[in-house]
N, C-alpha and C positions, 0 to 999 in steps of 0.2 A: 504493500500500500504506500508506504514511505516513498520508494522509487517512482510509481506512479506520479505520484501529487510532484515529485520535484522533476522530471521528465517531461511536464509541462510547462519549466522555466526553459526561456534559451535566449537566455543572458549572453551575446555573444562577446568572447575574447577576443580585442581586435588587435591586442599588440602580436601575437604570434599563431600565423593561421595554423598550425602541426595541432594545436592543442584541439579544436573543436573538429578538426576534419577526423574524416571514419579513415580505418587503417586498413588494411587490406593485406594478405600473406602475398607478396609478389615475390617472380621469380620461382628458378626450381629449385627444391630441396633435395639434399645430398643425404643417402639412407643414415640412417642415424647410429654415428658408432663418434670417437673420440679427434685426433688434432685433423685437421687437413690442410693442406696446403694457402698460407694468405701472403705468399712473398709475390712482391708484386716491386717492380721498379729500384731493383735492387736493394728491398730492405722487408722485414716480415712484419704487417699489421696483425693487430689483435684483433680486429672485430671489420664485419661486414653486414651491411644493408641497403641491399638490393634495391632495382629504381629499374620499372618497366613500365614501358610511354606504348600507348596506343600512338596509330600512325599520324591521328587527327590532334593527338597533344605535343605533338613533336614540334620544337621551337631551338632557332639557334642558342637561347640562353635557359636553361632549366635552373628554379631558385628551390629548394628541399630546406624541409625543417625535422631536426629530429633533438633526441637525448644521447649524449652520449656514454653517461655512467663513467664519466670521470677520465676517459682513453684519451681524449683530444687535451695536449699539453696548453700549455698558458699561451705560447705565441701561434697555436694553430699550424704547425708547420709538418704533422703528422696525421694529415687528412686528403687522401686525392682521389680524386673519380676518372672510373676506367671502363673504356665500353666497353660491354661484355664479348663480341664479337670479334674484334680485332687484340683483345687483352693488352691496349693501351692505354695509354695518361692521355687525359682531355685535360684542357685548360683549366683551373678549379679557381673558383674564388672565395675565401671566407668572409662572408659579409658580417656575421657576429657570434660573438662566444659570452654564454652568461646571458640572463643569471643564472649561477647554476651549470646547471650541463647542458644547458639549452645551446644549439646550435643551426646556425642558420649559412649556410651557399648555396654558392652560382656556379656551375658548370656550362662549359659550353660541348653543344653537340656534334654529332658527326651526319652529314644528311644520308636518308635512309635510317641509320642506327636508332634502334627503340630501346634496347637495354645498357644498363649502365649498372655500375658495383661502386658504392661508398665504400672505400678502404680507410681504418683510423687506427689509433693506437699505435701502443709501439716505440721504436724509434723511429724518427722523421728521413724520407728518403733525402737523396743527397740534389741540391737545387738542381744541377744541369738536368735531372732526371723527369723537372716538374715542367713542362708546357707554360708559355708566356700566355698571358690571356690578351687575346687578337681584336676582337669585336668591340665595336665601339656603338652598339645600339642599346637602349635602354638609357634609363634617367636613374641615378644615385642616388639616396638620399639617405643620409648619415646624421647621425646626432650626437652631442657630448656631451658632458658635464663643463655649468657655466662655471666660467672662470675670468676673473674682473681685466676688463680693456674697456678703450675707447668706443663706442660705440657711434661715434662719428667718423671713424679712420678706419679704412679697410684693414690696413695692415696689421693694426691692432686689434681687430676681430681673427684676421687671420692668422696670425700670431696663436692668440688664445687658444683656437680653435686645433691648432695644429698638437699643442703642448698638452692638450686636457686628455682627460680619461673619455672612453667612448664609450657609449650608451647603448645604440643602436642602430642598425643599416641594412637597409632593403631596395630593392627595385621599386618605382612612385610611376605613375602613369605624366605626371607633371608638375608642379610647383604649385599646391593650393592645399593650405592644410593649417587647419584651426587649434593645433595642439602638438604635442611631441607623439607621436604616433608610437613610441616604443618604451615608452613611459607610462603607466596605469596614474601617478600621480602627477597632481597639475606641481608646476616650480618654473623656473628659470635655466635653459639648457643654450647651447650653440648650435647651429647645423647648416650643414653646405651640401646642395644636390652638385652631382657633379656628373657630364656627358657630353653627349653629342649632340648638337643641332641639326639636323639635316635640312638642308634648303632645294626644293625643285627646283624653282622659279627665281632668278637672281632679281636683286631691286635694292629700293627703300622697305628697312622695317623701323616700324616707331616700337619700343619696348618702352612698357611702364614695370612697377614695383607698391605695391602695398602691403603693407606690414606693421608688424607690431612686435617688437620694437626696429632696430635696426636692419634695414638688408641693403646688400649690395648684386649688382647683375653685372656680371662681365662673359664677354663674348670675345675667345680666341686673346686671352689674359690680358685682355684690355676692358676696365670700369665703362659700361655704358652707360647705365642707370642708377641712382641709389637714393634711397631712404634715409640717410643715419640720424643716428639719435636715439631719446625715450620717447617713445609716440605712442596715440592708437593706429591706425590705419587709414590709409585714403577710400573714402568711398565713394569720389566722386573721381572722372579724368579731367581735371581742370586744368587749362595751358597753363605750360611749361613744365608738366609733368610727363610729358613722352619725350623720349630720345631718340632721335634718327639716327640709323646706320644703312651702309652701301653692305650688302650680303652678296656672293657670288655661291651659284648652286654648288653642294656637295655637301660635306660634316665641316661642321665648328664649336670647335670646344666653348662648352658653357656650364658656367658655377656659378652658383646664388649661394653668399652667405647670409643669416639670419643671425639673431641675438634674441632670445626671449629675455628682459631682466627681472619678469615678475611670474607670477601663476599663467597669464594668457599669452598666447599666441597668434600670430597671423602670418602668414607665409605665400604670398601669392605672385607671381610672372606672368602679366600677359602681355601681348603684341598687337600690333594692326598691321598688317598686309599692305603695300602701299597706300599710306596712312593718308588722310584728306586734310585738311585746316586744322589749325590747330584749335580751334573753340568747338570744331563738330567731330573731336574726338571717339570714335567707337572702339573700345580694346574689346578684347579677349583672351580668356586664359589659352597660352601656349597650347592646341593638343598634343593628346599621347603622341598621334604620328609621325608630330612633329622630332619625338626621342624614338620613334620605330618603336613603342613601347609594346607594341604587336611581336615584339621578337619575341619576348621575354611571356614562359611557360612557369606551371606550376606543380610538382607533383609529390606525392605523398613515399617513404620511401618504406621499403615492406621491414619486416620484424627480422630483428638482428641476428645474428649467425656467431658464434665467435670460435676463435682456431682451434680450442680443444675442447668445443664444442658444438655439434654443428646443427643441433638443437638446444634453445636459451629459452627462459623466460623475456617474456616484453611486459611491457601495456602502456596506456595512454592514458589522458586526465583530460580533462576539459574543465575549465572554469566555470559556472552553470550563473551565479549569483552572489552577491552580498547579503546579510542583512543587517543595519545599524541598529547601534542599540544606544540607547538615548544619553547615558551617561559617561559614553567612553569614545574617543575619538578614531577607535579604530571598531571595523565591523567585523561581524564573524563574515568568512569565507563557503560559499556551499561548491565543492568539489567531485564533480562524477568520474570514476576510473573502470577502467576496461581493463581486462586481463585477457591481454594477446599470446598468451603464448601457443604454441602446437598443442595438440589437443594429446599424441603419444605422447608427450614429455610429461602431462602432466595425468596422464591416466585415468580421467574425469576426475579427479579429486580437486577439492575447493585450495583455490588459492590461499596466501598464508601473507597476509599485510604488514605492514609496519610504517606508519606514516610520518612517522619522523616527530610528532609532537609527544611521543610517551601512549600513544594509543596504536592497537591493531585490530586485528578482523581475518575473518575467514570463509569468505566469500569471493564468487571470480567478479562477479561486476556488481559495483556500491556505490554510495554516496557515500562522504566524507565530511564532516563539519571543522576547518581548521578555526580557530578561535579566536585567531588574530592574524595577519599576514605578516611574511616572511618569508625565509630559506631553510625549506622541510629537506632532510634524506630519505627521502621514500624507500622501501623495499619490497621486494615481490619474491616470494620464495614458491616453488614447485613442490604442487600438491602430492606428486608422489613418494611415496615414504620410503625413497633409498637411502643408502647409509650417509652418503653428503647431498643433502638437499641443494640446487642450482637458485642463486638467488642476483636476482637484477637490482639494481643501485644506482637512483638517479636524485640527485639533488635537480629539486625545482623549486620556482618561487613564485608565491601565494599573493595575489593580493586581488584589490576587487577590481570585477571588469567592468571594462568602458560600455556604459551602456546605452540605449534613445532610448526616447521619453518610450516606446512601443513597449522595449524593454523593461521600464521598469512598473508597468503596470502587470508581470507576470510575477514580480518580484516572489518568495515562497516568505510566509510570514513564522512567527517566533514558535507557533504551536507547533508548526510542522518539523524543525528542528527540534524539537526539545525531545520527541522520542529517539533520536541517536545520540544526543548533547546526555541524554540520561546515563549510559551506557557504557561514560567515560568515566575511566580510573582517575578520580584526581591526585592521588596520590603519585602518578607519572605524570603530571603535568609541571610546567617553570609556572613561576610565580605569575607572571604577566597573562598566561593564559589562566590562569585560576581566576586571576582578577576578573577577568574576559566572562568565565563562568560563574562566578558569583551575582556577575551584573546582568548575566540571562535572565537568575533564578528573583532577583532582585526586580527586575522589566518585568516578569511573567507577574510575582506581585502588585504590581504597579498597577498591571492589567485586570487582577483581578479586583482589589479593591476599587480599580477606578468605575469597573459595574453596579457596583451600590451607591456609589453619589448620585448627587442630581447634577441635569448641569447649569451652568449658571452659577454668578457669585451672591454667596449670601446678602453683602450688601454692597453694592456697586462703589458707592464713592469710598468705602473702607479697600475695598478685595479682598475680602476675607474668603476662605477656603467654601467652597460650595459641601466639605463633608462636616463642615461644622452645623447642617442641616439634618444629618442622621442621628437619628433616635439612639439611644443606648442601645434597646435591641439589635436594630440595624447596624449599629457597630460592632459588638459583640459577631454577629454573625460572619460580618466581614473580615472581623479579626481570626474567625475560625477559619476561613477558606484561604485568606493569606499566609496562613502560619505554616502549611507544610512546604509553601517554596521556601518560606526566608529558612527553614530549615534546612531543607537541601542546601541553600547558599551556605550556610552557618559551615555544614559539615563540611563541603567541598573548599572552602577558603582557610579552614583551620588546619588543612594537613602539613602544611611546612611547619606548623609553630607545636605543634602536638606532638608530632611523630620524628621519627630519625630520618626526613627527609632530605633528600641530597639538593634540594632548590639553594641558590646562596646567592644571587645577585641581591645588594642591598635596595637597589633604589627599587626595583619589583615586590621585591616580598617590603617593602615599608609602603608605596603607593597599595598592596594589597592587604594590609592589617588596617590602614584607614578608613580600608572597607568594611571588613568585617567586624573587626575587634567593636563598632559601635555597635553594628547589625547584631551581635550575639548581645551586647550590653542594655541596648532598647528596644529591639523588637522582638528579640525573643526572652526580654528580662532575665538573661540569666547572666549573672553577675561574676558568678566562680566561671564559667568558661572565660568569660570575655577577660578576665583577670589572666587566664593562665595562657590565652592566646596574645596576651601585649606584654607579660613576662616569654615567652616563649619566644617573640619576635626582639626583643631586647637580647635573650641571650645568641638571637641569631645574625643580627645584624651587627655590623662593625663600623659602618660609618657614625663617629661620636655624635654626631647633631639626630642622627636618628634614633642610635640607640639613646641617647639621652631625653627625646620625647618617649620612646615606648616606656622608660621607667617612668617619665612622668603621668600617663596614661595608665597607668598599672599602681602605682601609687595613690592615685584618687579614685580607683576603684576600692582600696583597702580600707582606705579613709572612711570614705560616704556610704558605700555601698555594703561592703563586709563588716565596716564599723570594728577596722581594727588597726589601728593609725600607728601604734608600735611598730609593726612589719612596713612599716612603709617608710619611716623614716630612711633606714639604708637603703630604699631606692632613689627617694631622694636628694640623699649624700652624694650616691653615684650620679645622679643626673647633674650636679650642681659641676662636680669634674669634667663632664662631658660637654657641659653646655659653656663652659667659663667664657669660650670666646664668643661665646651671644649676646651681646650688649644689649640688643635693642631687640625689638618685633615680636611678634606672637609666639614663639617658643619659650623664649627669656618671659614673658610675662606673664604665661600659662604656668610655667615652674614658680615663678613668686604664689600665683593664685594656689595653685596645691600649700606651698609652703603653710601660705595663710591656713585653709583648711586643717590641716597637721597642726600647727601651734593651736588651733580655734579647740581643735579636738581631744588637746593633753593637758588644755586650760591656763593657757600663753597669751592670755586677751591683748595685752602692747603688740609683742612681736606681730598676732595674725593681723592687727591692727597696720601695723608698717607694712608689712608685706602685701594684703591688697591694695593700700595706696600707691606703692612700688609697681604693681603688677599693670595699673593702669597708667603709671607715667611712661613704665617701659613699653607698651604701647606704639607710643609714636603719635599716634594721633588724635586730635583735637576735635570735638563737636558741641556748638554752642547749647547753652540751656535750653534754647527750644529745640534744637534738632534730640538732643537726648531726653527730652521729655518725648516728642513724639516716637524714638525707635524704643522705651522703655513702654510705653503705650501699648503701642503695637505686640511689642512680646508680650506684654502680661495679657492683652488683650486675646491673642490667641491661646496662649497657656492655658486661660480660665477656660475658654470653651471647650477642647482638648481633651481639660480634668473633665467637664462635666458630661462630655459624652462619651467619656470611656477609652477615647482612641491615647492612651497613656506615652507609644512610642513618640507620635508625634509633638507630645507635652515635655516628652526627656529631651528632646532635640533643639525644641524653643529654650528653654530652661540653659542648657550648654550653650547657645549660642547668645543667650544675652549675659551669662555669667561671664565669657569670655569676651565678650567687648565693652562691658563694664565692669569689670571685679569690685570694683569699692560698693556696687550693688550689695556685695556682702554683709554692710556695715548697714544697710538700711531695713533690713527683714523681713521685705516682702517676698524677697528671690527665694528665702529660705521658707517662707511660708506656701509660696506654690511648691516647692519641691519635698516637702514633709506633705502635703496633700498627695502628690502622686504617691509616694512610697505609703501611704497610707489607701489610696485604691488597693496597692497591689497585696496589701494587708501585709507587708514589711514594717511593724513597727518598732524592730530596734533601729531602724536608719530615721525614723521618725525620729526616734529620743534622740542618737547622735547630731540629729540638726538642731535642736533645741539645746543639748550642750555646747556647740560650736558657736551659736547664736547668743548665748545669754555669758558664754567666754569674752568675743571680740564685740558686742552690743548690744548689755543686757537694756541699754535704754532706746530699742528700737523701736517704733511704731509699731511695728506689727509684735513685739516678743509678746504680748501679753496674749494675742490669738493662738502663735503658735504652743503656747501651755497646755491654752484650751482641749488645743487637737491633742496634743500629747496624753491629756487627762482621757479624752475619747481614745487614744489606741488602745491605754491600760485597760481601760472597763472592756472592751471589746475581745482581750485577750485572757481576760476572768481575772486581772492585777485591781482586785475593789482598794485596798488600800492603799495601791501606790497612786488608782485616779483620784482619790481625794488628797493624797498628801500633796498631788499635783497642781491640784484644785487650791489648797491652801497655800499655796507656793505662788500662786497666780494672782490668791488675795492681798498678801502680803506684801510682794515685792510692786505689784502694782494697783495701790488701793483705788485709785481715781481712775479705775479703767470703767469702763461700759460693760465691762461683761461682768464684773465681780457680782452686780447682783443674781444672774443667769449660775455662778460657779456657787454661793451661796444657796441659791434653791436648791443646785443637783445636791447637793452634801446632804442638807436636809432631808433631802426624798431619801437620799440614800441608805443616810444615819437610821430613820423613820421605817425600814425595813421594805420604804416601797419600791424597793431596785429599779427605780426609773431607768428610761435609757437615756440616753445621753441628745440632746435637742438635737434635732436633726438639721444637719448644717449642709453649706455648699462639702462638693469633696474636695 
């Protein structure tokens, strides 16, 4: 069913045609036993695949894409193609290597000749042996990584262009192309087509140039036309933008270079045929015929052969789709593969995967979910069960394909992965791709709560959340259907910090504890994991600035949440080492803010006193009385409704995020009075009591301290503590007689004394 639904994507890859075309066994095979003969041109290649043209595909220039599995050395110079009839060297050109083992040439033909043998591997035959490449039909077009010049001087584009690393390089019908064509990602590259112009008809040609950014047009290494500069593109032909030149019939060399220096592109050449006025300019783009782009064929090459083996495993991939997910700038990958191998090599038995990201499979033809793009080693092992299994190895790389708008209306949505996303071991996966799955499981939540809202915002000129509209019940419910994904997540993002896993790059596994370490901490309230998964990422990370937040994060768990602030001090010792050189910003001031909590909590009222003052000047930054009346507003504002309709995760999250941009909040007792409310839904009332010690340490004369008593005296009765709510009760009297509530803490005493075990009034939670 899975393969169904995604079979109807056909998201096409347009950087490299090999990947979506069907493959085909060409040529014949040699009966199947051990080495055979691949010395060819006075040297032995490892590996061969074959390349047979129908008479009708037959073209002076043939362009083939394959994998090579690693045989093709780094300069290319152990790859040549040979007709199979005459058993010699045609002309070969390698137009690109990478990513990966991906491999792209040009061969030129022999007329008549339909088969031909790719020979690679090995060591590289000796030059005089390789055929000079003769033909001068088709149009070039190469790309590279930008590298900074002048963008108004040819030379200095040429310069660049010559010295950079190359990208990619194929045959082009002619000069018109709105992006890097061998690049899945938009950026800033170089590129110069380079060829033949063939002229019938000799005369005046007027040549224009539109582009974006720089280009230059020269004809027979003389500048005709040029653009330079940072521009968008012309799109009008307005005089003085065509160039006249004298052409005499036959070939003349032509290059166009380009400069993209941002994300877009424009690349276009066109001509006017004995051009008329200059004010009643009519261009058009160059045609193909004009490069004989008619020479140049295309053909698929059959499944590989190698010398001591004359039956291999293969297979193919096609890129099928993306899917984005809302909070991570990279999308998962949806991947279909084929398993080509010979059907005796592998005995009907099911292929044997390894995809290169920690996951495998055993099946001949699948879909595959990579979970972030990259550079995978694929593997492909032979399902027959002999003593050394025969296994193919091709580094490819992953990313999302180029698609039209047609395209992405077929897009496959999050449901439809998540039955094979299920299925994967997180425990093999790197940090980055965990993160990747965390944040499926995270989206799929998202989805499903977001079916119990209304839509619409509560109140328009506020914005307040449209689920602040849902009934306790209706949240409650919601809360039930979202909880087994944030679980899945929970479990799937905890395996590096849990287990003895071999994940170790810091800045991955720290971007992915900042995932989860809150996800276990508020939406699944559970407080001892999320504690031992930011201890656990502390002892695994080494970069000081990080591990020194994860002890800070793991220490205010102890504090607030476990209510046990001894154990916390030596992580905050260690944080204090780790962080020394943090002067400023949100790390340095979140470590003051625990600070303060830890003294608030051992009964240090100055110190926690100092230290959230600290914590807010370390900061940095500044907002006037009213701007922080209204963002204190705003969070209490949602916090309350939050508590009151039950949805608690999203009340720990307001709660932290205004603690953290105001700490001296601390000292005024409302903060602590919403977040002794929440721990109080969740019926935690020893984090209740520790906030009312923390509170009546650093500000027993806060506005609110004499409420949060109240509550405190409401956990004890709730918990069957009758004496300690009333001594609670009298401790509320006492320290604050002029409160509004003493009369309300006096009545309960009396019902209670009076034997009528009143319950306690019933208040906001």
């Amino acid at each position: 069913m899975q393969g169904r639904l995604f079979r109807r994507v056909r998201a096409g890859f347009r950087g490299f045609g090999v990947l979506g075309a069907a493959v085909w066994l060409l040529g014949g095979w040699a009966p199947e036993g051990l080495a055979q003969n691949f010395k060819r041109a006075g040297t032995e290649f490892q590996a061969l695949r074959p390349v047979q043209l129908t008479p009708a595909e037959l073209r002076p220039i043939i362009v083939v894409e394959f994998y090579h599995h690693g045989q093709i050395n780094a300069e290319g110079s152990n790859v040549l193609v040979f007709c199979r009839a005459t058993q010699k060297a045609v002309p070969t050109r390698l137009l690109q290597l990478g990513p990966g083992d991906f491999c792209r040439l040009a061969f030129e033909t022999i007329p008549g000749q339909t088969g031909y043998e790719i020979f690679y591997g090995g060591n590289p035959p000796e030059p005089s042996a390789v055929p000079a490449w003769t033909n001068r039909d088709g149009l070039l077009l190469e790309t590279r990584k930008y590298k900074e010049c002048n963008p108004h001087q040819l030379e200095s584009v040429r310069k660049a262009f010559e010295s950079s690393e190359r990208i990619g390089s194929d045959y082009v019908d002619n000069v018109f192309h709105s992006r890097n064509p061998f690049s899945l990602k938009p950026g800033p590259f170089l590129s110069r087509y380079s060829g033949y112009l063939h002229i019938t008809q000799p005369g005046t040609y007027g040549f224009f140039t539109s582009s974006q950014d720089a280009s230059f047009l020269l004809i027979d290494d003389k500048e005709v036309v040029s653009h330079p500069g940072v521009h968008g593109p012309h799109h009008q032909a307005r005089p003085g933008l065509r160039k006249e030149i004298q052409l005499k019939a036959g070939a003349h060399k032509f290059e166009y270079y380009h400069v993209a220096v941002g994300d877009s592109a424009i690349m276009v050449a066109a001509w006017e045929p004995s051009p008329g006025p200059p004010d009643k300019a009519k261009p058009s783009q160059i045609p193909p015929e004009a490069f004989r782009a008619y020479s140049v064929g295309r053909a698929v090459p059959g499944v590989v052969q190698m010398k001591d083996h004359k039956l291999f495993p293969d297979f193919q991939f096609t890129i099928r789709a993306d899917v984005p997910l809302p909070d991570s700038d990279e999308p998962l990958i949806v991947v279909e593969f084929r398993d080509l191998s010979p059907s005796t090599l592998t005995g009907g038995g099911s292929a044997r995967w390894d995809f290169g990201d920690g996951q495998t499979a055993q099946e001949n033809n699948l879909f595959h979910i990579y979970l972030r793009p990259g550079l995978y080693t694929v593997k492909l092992s032979t399902g027959r069960r002999t003593a050394k299994a025969l296994e193919m190895v091709n580094r490819i790389y992953i990313d999302r394909p180029f698609l039209t708008r047609h395209d992405e209306k077929k897009l496959p949505t999050l449901d439809q992965c998540l039955p094979i996303l299920d299925s994967y071991d997180a425990s093999k996966l790197d940090a980055a791709s965990l993160r990747q799955l965390v944040l499926v499981y995270q989206f799929k939540a998202d989805q499903v709560a977001a079916a119990f809202e209304p839509s619409g915002p509560a109140n328009p000129q506020e914005g307040t959340s449209p689920a602040i509209l849902l009934s306790p019940e209706q949240v409650a419910k919601m809360r039930e259907a979202v909880r087994p994904w944030i679980q899945k997540a929970v479990k799937a993002g905890q395996a590096p910090f849990l287990t003895d896993s071999p994940v170790s790059q810091d800045a991955d596994l720290y971007s992915l504890v900042q995932v989860v370490g809150p996800m276990a901490r508020d939406q699944l309230g559970d407080s001892q994991l999320a504690f031992h998964i930011w201890q656990g990422a502390a002892a695994k990370i080494k970069t000081p600035a990080q591990q020194g937040h994860c002890f800070v994060e793991a220490a205010d768990i102890l504090i607030t949440d476990l209510v046990q602030p001894d154990k916390a001090k030596p992580l905050l010792e260690a944080a204090d080492k780790l962080l020394a050189d943090t002067k400023i910003g949100l790390p340095a001031s979140r470590l003051q803010t625990v600070w303060g909590d830890y003294y608030a909590a051992t009964g240090q009222g100055e110190k926690a006193r100092q230290a959230y003052r600290k914590a807010e000047e370390l900061l940095g930054t500044y907002k006037s009385h009213t701007e922080r009346t209204a963002w204190m507003g705003a969070h209490s504002r949602s916090t309350e409704e939050f508590l009151k309709t039950g949805q608690l995760e999203r009340a720990a999250a307001q709660i932290r995020q205004w603690q953290q941009n105001f700490p001296t909040e601390k000292l005024a007792g409302y903060l602590h009075l919403l977040y002794a409310r929440y721990w109080a839904a969740r019926r935690m009332y020893e984090q209740v009591l520790g906030l009312n010690e923390q509170l009546q340490t650093a500000a027993p004369d806060a506005p609110y301290a004499d409420q949060l008593l109240l509550l405190c005296a409401e956990c004890e009765w709730d918990r069957g503590q009758t004496d300690r709510a009333i001594a609670t009760l009298k401790d509320l009297i006492n320290k604050y007689p002029g409160s509004p509530l003493v009369p309300e803490a006096k009545d309960w005493i009396q019902r209670i004394q009076s034997g009528t075990k009143a319950k306690p009034p019933k208040r906001k939670p």
